[in-house]
N, C-alpha and C positions, 0 to 999 in steps of 0.2 A: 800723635797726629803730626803732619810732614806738610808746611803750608808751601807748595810750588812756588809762593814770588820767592823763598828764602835761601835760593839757591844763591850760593859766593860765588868769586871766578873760581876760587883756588878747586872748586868739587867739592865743597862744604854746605851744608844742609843745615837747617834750626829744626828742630821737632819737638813738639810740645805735651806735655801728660795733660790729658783732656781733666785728670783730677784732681790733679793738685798745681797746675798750671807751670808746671817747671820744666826751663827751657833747656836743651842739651843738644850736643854736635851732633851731626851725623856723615860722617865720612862716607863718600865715595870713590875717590881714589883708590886704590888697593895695589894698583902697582907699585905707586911710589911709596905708600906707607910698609908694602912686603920689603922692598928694596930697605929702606932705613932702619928695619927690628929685623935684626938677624934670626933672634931667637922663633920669632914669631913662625917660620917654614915647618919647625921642628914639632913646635909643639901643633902645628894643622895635622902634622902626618900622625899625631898620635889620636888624635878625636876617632870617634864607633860611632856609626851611624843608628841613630836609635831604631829604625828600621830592618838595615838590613847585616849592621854590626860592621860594616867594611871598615877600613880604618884609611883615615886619610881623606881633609875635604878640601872644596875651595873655597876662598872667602870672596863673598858677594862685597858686605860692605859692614862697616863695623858702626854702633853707637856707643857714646862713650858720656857715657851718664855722671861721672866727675871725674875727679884727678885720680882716684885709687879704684874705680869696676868701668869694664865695659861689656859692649853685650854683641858679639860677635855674630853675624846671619851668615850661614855657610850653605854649603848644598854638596853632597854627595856625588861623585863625581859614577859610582857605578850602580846606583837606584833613581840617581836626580831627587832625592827626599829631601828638602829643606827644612835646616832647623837653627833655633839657634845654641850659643854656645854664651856664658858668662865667663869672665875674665878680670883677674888683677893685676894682671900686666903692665899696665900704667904706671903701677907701684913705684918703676924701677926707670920712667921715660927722666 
């Protein structure tokens, strides 16, 4: 759950697991966060859309559930199917 007062300036979200009450970012910036992980461009263009297999998506907006997994929300740029993507990427911030 994503409570609308918890928006930051910076385009920062709080979102909360309705089950076990644990709070985690949720970024919506995406340009500026594309701009500072280089790697990140590379590895978008390798994602298969589980629909319609194309490779290559855009990223909407990522959450990032601790310092080592996040859970990327993308969308397909040639079916529009949204899904998401998990990720260890942080690993390495």
């Amino acid at each position: 759950m994503i409570d609308r007062r918890s928006m930051q300036p910076d385009g920062e979200w709080r979102g909360v697991c309705q089950d076990c009450r644990y709070t985690f970012a949720v970024h919506t910036d995406m340009a500026f966060y594309q701009r500072t992980q280089p790697d990140l461009t590379y590895w978008l263009q390798q994602i298969a859309c589980p629909a319609c297999r194309h490779r290559g998506v855009r990223l909407d907006f990522r959450v990032a559930m601790s310092v080592r997994e996040s859970c990327y929300f993308v969308t397909c740029p040639a079916c529009q199917q949204q899904f998401t993507e998990h990720s260890a990427l942080e690993t390495f911030e």
